[in-house]
C-alpha positions as semicolon CSV with decimal commas, in nm:
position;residue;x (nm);y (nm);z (nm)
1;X;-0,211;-8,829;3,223
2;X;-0,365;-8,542;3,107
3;X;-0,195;-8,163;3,144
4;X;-0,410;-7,839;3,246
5;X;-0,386;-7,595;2,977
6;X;-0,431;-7,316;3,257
7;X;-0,178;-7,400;3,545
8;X;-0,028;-7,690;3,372
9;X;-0,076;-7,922;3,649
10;X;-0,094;-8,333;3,587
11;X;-0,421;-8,463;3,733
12;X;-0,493;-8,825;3,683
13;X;-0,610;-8,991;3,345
14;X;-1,031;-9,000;3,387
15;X;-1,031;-8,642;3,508
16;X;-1,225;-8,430;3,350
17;X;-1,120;-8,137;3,531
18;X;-0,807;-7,980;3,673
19;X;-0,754;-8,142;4,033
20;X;-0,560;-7,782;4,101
21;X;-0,748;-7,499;3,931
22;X;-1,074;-7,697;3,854
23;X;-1,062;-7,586;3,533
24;X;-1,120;-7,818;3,211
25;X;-0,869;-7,995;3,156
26;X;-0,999;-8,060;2,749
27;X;-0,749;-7,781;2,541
28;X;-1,052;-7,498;2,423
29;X;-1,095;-7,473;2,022
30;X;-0,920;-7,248;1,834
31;X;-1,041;-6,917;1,821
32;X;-1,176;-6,898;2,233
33;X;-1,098;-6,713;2,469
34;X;-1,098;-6,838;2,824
35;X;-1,157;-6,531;3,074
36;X;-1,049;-6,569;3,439
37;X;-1,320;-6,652;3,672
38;X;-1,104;-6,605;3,979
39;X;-1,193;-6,972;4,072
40;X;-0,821;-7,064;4,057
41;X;-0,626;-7,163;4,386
42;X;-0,455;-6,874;4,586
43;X;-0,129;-6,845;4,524
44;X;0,105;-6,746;4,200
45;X;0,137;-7,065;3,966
46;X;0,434;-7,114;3,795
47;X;0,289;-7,123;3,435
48;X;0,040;-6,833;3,505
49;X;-0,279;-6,832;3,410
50;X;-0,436;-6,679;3,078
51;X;-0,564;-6,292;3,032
52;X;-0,748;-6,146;2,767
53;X;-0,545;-5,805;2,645
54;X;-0,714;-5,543;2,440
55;X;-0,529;-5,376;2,171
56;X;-0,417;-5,053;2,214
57;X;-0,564;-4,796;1,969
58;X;-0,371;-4,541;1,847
59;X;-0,395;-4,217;1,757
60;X;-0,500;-4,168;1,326
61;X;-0,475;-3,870;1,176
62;X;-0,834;-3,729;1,079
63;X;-0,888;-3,682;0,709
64;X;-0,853;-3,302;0,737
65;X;-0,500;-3,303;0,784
66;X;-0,384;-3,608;0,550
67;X;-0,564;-3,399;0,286
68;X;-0,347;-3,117;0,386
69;X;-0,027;-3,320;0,352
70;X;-0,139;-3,444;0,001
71;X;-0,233;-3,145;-0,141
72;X;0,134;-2,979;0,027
73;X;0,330;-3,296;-0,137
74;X;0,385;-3,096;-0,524
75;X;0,417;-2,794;-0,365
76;X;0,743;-2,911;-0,159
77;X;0,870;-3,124;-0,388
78;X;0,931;-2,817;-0,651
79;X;1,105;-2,604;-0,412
80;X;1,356;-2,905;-0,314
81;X;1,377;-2,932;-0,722
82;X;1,390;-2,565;-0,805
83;X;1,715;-2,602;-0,582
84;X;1,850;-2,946;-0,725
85;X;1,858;-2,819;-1,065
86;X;2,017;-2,501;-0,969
87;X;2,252;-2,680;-0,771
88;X;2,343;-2,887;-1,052
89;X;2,373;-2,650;-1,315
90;X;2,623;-2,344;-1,366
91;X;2,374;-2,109;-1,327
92;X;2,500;-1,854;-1,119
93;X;2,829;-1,777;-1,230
94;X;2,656;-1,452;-1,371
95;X;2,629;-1,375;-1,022
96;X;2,772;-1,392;-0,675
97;X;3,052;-1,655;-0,680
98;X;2,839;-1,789;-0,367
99;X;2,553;-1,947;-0,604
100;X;2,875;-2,037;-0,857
101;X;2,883;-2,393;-0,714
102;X;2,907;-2,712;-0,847
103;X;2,656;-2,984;-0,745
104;X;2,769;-3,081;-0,392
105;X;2,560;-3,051;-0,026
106;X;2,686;-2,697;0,047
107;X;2,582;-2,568;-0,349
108;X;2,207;-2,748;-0,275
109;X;2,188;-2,589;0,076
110;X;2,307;-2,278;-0,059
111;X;2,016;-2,236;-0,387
112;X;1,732;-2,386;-0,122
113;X;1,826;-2,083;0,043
114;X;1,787;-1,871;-0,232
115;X;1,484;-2,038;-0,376
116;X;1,297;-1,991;-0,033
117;X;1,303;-1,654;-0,144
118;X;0,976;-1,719;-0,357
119;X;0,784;-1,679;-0,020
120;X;0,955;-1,273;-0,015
121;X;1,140;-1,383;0,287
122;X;1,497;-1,203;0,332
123;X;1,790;-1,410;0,234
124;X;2,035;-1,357;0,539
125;X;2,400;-1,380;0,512
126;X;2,650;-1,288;0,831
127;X;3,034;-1,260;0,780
128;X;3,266;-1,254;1,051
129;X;3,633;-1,336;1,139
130;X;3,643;-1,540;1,412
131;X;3,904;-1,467;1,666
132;X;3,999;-1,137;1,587
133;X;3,842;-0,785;1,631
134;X;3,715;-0,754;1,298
135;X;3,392;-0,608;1,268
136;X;3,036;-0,818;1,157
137;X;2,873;-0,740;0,858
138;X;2,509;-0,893;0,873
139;X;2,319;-0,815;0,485
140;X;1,989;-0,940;0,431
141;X;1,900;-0,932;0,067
142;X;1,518;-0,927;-0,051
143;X;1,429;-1,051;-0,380
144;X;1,167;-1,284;-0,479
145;X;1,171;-1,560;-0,730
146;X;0,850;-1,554;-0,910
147;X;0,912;-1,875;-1,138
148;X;0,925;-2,060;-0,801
149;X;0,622;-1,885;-0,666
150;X;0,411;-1,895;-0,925
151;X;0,447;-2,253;-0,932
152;X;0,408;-2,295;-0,601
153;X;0,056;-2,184;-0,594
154;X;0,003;-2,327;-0,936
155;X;0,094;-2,650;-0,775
156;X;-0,118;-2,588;-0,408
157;X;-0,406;-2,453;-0,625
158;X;-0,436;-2,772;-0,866
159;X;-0,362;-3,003;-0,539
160;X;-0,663;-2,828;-0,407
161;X;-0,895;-2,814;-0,706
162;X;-0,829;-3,225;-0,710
163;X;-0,943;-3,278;-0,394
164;X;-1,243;-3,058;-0,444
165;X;-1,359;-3,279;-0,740
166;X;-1,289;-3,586;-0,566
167;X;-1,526;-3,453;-0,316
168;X;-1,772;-3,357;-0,604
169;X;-1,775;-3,745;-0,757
170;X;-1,829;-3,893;-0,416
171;X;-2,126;-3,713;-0,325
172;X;-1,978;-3,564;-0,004
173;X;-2,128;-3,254;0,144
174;X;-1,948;-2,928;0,046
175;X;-1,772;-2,746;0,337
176;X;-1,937;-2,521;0,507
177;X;-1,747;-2,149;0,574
178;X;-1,636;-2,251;0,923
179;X;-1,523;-2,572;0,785
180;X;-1,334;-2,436;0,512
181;X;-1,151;-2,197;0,770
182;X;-1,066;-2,487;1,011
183;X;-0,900;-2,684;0,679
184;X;-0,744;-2,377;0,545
185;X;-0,597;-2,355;0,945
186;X;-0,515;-2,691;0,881
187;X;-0,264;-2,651;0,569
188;X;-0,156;-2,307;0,626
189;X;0,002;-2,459;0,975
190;X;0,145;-2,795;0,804
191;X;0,305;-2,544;0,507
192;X;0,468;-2,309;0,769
193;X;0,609;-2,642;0,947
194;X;0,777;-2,765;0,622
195;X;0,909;-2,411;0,524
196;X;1,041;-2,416;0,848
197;X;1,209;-2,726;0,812
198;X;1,337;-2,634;0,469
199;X;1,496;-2,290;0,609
200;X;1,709;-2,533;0,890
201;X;1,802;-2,708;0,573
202;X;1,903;-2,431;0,396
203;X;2,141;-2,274;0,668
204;X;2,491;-2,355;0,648
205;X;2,818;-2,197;0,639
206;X;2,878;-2,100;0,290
207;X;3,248;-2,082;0,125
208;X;3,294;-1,781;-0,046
209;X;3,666;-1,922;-0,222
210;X;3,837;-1,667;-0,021
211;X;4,192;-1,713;0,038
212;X;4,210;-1,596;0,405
213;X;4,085;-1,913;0,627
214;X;3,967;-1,685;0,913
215;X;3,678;-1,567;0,699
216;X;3,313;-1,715;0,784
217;X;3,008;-1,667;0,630
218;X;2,698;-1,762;0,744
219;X;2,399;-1,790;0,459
220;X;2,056;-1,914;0,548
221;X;1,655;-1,760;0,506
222;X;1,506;-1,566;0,770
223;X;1,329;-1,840;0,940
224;X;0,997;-1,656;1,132
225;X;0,901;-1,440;0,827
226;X;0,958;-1,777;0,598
227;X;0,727;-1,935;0,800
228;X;0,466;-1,719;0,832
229;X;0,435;-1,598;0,474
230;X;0,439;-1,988;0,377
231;X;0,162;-2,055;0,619
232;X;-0,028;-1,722;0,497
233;X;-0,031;-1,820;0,120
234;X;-0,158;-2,197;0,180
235;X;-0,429;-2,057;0,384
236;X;-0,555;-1,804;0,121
237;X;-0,521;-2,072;-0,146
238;X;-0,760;-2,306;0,054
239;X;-0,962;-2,100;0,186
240;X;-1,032;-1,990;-0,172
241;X;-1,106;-2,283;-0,367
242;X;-1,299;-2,473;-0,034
243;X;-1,479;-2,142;0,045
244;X;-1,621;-2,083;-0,311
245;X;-1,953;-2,189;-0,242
246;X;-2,014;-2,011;0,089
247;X;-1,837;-1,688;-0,095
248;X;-2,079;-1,677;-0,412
249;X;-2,408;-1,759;-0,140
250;X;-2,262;-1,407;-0,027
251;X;-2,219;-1,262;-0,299
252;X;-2,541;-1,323;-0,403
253;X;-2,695;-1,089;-0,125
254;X;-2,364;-0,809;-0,189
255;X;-2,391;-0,653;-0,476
256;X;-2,014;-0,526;-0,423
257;X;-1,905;-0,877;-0,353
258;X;-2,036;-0,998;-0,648
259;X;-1,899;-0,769;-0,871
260;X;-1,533;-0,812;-0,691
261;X;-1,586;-1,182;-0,782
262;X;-1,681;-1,119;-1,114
263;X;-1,357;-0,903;-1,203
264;X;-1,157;-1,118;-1,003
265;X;-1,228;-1,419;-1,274
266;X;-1,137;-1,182;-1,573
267;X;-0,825;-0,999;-1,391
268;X;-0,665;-1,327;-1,301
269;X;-0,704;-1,521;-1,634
270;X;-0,539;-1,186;-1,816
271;X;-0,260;-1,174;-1,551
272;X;-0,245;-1,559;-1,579
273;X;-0,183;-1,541;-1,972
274;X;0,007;-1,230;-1,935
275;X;0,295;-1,358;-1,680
276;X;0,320;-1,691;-1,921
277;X;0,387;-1,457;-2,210
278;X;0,602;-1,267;-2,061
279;X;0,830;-1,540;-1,884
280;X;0,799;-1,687;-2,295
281;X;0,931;-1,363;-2,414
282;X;1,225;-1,323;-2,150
283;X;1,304;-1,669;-2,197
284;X;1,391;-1,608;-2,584
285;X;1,526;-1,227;-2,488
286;X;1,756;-1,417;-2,225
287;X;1,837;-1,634;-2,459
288;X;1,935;-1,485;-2,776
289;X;2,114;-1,184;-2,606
290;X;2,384;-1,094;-2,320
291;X;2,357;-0,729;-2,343
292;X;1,929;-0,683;-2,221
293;X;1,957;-0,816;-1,887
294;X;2,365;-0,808;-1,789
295;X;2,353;-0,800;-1,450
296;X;2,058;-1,128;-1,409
297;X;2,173;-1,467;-1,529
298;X;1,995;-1,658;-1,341
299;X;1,705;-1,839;-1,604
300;X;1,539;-1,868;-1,193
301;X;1,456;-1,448;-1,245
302;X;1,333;-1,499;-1,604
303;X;0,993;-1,448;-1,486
304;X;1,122;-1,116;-1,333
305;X;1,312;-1,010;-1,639
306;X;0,985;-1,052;-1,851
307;X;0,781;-0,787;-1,596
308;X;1,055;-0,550;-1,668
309;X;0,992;-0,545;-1,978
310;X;0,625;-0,517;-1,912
311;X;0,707;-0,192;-1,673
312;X;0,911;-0,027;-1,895
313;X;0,639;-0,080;-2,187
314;X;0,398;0,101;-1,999
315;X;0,579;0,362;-1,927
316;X;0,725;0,287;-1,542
317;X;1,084;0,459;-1,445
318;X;1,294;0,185;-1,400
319;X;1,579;0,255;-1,078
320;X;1,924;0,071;-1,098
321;X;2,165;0,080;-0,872
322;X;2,473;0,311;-1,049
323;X;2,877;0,264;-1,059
324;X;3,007;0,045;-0,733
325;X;2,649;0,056;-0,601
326;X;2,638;0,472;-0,551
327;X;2,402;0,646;-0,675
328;X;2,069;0,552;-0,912
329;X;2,047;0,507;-1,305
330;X;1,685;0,587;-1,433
331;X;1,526;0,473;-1,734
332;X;1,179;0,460;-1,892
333;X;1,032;0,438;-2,214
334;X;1,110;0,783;-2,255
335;X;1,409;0,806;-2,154
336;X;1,617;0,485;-2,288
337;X;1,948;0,630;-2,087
338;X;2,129;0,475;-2,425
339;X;1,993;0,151;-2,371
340;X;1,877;0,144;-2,718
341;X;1,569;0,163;-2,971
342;X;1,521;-0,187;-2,912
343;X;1,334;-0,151;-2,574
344;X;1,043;0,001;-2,778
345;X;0,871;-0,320;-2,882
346;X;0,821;-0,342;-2,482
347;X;0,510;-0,136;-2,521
348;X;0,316;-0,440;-2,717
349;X;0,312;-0,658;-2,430
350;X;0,098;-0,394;-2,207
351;X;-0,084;-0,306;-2,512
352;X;-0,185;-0,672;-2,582
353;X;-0,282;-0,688;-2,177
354;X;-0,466;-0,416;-2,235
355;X;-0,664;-0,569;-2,533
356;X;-0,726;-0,916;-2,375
357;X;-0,860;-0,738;-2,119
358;X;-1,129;-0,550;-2,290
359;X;-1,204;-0,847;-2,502
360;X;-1,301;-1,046;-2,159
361;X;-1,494;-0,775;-2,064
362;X;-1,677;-0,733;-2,387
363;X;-1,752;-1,108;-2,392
364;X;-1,818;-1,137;-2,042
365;X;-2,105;-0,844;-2,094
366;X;-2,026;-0,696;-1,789
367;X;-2,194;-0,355;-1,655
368;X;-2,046;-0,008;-1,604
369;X;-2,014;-0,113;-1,242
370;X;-1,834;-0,439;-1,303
371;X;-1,582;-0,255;-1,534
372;X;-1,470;-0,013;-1,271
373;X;-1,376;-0,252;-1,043
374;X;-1,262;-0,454;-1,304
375;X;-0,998;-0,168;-1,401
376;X;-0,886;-0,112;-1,041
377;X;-0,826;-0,471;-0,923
378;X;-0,611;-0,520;-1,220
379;X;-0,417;-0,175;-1,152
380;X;-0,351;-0,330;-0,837
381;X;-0,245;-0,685;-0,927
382;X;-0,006;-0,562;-1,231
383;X;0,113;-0,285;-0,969
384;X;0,194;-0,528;-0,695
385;X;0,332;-0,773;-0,935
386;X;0,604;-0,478;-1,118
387;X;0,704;-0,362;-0,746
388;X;0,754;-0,704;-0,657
389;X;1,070;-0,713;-0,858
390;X;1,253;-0,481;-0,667
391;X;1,571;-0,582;-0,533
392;X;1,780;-0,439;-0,206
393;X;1,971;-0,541;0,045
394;X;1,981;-0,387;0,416
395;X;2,306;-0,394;0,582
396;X;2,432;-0,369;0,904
397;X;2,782;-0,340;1,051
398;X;2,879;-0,394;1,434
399;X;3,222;-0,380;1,595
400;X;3,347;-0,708;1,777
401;X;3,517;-0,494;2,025
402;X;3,206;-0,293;2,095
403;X;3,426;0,019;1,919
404;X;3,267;0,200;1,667
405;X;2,893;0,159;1,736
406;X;2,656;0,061;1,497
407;X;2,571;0,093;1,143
408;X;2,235;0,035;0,923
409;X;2,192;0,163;0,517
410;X;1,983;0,020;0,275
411;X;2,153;-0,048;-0,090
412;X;1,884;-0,070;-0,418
413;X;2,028;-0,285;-0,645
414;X;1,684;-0,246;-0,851
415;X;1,349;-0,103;-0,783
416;X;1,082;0,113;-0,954
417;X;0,959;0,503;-0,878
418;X;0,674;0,465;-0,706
419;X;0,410;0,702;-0,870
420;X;0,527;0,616;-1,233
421;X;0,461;0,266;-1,162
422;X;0,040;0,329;-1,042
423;X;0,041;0,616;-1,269
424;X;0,125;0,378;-1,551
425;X;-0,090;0,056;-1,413
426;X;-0,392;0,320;-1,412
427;X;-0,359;0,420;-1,709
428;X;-0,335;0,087;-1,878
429;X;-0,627;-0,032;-1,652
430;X;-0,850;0,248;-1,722
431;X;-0,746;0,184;-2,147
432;X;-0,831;-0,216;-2,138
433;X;-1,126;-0,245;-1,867
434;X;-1,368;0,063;-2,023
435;X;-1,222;0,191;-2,327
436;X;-1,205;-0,083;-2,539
437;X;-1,474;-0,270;-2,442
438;X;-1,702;0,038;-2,514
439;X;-1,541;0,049;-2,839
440;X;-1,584;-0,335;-2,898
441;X;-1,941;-0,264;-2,769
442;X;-2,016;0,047;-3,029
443;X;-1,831;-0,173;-3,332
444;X;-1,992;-0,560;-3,243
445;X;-2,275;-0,466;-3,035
446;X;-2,317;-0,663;-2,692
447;X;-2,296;-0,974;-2,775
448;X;-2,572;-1,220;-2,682
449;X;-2,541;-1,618;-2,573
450;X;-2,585;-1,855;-2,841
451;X;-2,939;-1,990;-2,966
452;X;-3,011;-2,359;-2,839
453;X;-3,225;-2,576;-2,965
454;X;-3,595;-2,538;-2,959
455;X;-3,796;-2,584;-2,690
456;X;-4,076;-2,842;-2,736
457;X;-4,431;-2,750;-2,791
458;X;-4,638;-2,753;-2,461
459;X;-5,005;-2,877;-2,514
460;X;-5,221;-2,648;-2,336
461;X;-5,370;-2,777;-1,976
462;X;-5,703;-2,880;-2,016
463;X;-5,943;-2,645;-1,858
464;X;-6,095;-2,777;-1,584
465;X;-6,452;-2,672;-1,473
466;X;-6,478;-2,455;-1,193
467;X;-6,604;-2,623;-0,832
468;X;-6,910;-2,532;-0,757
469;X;-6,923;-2,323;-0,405
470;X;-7,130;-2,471;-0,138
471;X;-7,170;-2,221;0,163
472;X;-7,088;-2,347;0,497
473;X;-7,308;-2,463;0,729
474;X;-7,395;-2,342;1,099
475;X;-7,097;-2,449;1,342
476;X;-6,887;-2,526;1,038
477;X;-6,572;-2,391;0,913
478;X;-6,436;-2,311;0,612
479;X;-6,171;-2,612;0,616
480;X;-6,468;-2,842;0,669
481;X;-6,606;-2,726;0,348
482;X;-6,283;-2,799;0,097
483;X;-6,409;-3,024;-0,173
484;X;-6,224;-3,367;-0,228
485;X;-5,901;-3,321;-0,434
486;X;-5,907;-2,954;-0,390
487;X;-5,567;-2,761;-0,311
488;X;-5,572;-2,501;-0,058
489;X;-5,394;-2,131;-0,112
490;X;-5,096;-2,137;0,132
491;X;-4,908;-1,807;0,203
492;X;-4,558;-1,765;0,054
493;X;-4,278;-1,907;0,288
494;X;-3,892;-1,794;0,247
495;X;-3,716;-2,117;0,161
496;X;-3,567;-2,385;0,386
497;X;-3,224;-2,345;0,482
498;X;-3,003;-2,597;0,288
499;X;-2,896;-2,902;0,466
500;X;-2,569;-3,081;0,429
501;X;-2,605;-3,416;0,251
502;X;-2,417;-3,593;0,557
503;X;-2,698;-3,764;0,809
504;X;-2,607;-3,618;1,088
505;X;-2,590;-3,246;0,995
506;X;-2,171;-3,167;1,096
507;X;-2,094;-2,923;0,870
508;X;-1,708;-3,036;0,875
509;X;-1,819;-3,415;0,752
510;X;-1,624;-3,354;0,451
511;X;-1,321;-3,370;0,648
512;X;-1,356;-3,595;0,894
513;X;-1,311;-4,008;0,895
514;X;-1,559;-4,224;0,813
515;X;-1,482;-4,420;1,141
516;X;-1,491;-4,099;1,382
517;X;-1,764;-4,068;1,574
């Protein structure tokens, strides 16, 4: 006695169909699908009956942001390093006896904290006695760790540069400007969620090995300007390497643009060589001697320590913070403040700056114009990069009992006189963008690109016989009277706009799935 494979009902043994839904009773081959003609009998059956059900498709992230989260993977992963290894190492016993931890949760919480820093975001530490009426003494210091920043872009920028070439061997369209911006949107976002996420890492409740129990101190990165300065940076960074092309098709109709491009390559590869030589430099200084850099331990500042070097070589007055934090010591190049003859040597590192600089722009054969700019960009990256080393903290005291009002001083612990430092990062510019390459110019001549090989020889074109002209008849035009195989003078046209290699035109194909519609 057959069984219904729909309602499961027994009908007798010749049937061919259900005697209950009137169905077939023959099982369907694998691989069907029997839909429900709503010929079945009123009523619920007890084994149901069959329904087809359509997956349900979730949401995929478009390419545009998993490229973002690639390109963001090196980047995080050497901040949560940065603070292993300083976690793990005795680092910081030159310091505060905060960062003198051994490895352990609180001693990784507490140098993520202070490797956020990179991103120039206040490190924030609160101390309080809980339960009493002692007063609060908030201090947030502001320092930045250039190892770990450099690196960070180094890391972003090479993420970004791969992507770009995968692009390249593919055969994709390049980005257009809006397209760049919406991907630059993209990472700068995902970056300021992870810093973010990082900073609620970070914060903790730090043990400062004080004897009295009812002391707490709260240690942790200011979490809105961490984000934003996080988000700020991978947006630049994109938007810079995607948005090359659509910045040089500018530049090519702004003369100005072009020539702030054109410095910006030779600036940045100097200032690229120079910060490796002089984190090489403090690295050996730091090193080999205790007495040059007392008061900074840490190899994380080594970077730091090698642009005070470079500030004090060119001539920068050099603040420090005097006995028990009153007061200010000065020194400068001229004024060693007992410091010793050794801090002379400093002046070859701006000096060799100087002449790498004018070599690029003697090789680079760029104009009067281009040389200008070329001296005040770099004035303005080695400027920003010296002042960047300052370090202070801003403190503020309130009473618990609301006694005693309110108190807010700033304290330098190390920081730079302003007009020495662009005084001196003029100077130096003016000496290594136009001096020597006129002298290089006068002494070498300008130099000229290398001879290739020769060109073939070119046969001359075969002269052809002029067509003979055959005057137009009545009612006839001059179209009419073009000779077979003759080419006809068309006016000059400005050329086509260029079109993305996609089919369908989207200028933000390169970051969208092949799937999407």
């Amino acid at each position: 006695m057959p069984i219904c494979q729909s309602c499961g009902a027994a009908s007798p043994d010749p049937a061919v169909t259900c005697a209950n839904c009137g169905r077939p009773v023959a099982a369907p081959a694998i691989g069907d699908v029997v839909e429900d003609t709503g010929t079945a009998a009123a009523g619920p059956s007890p084994w149901g009956a069959g329904r087809v059900h359509h997956p349900r498709e979730l949401p995929v992230p478009s390419r545009g942001w998993l490229t973002a989260g690639r390109v963001l993977i090196a980047p995080t992963g050497l901040l949560v390093l940065a603070a292993v290894i300083g976690a793990g190492s005795d680092d910081g016993r030159a310091g505060s006896e905060i960062f003198a931890t051994a490895w352990s949760a609180e001693g990784f919480q507490t140098w993520l904290a202070l490797v956020l820093t990179a991103f120039g975001t206040p490190l924030r530490m609160v101390m309080s006695a809980p339960g009493t009426r002692a007063d609060t003494i908030s201090s947030d210091s502001h320092l930045i760790m250039y190892v770990v920043a450099l690196g960070w872009l180094l890391a972003l920028w090479g993420g970004q540069h791969l992507t770009a070439r995968a692009r390249h061997r593919s055969a994709a369209a390049e980005p257009t400007a809006a397209a760049a911006g919406l991907q630059a949107l993209r990472t700068g976002a995902l970056s300021a969620a992870l810093a973010l996420l990082l900073g609620l890492l970070a914060g903790h409740d730090a043990d400062t090995g004080a004897k009295s129990a009812e002391l707490k101190v709260e240690l942790g990165p200011a979490l809105l300007p961490l984000a934003l300065s996080a988000g700020l940076a991978a947006a630049v960074v994109v938007l810079a390497v995607d948005g090359a092309p659509a910045l040089r098709a500018e530049a090519a109709r702004r003369g100005w643009l072009g020539s702030l491009l054109l410095a910006w390559q030779h600036a940045s590869r100097v200032v690229g060589g120079l910060l490796v030589l002089l984190t090489a430099v403090a690295l050996v200084v730091q090193l080999s001697s205790d007495t040059v850099f007392p008061d900074s331990g840490s190899l994380g500042l080594v970077t730091n320590n090698g642009l005070l070097l470079h500030g004090v070589g060119s001539g920068a007055t050099l603040l420090s913070a005097g006995a028990f934090g009153l007061g200010h010591r000065s020194m400068s190049l001229f004024d060693l403040d007992g410091h010793g003859s050794g801090w002379w040597c400093a002046v070859l590192l701006p000096l060799a700056a100087a002449l790498a600089l004018g070599w690029s722009a003697h090789r680079g054969r760029l104009g009067r114009r281009d040389r200008t700019v070329l001296a005040g960009l770099y004035a303005v990256l080695t400027a920003a990069l010296l002042l960047g080393t300052s370090i202070w903290a801003t403190q503020s005291r309130s009473s618990a009992a609301g006694v005693g009002g309110f108190s807010l001083r700033d304290r330098d612990a190390l920081g730079w006189s302003l007009l020495s430092v662009l005084v001196a990062c003029a100077l130096w510019a003016l000496l290594g963008a136009l001096v020597v390459p006129a002298v290089l110019d006068a002494v070498r001549g300008t130099p000229v690109p290398p001879a290739g090989p020769a060109a073939p020889a070119v046969p001359p074109a075969p002269l052809v016989p002029p067509m003979p002209v055959v005057p137009p008849l009545p009612g006839q035009t001059v179209t009419d009277t073009l000779a077979h195989g003759s080419v006809e003078p068309v006016a000059d046209l400005p050329p086509a706009a260029a079109v993305a290699a996609d089919a369908g035109g989207d200028p933000h194909a390169a970051y969208r799935r092949p799937d999407a519609g």
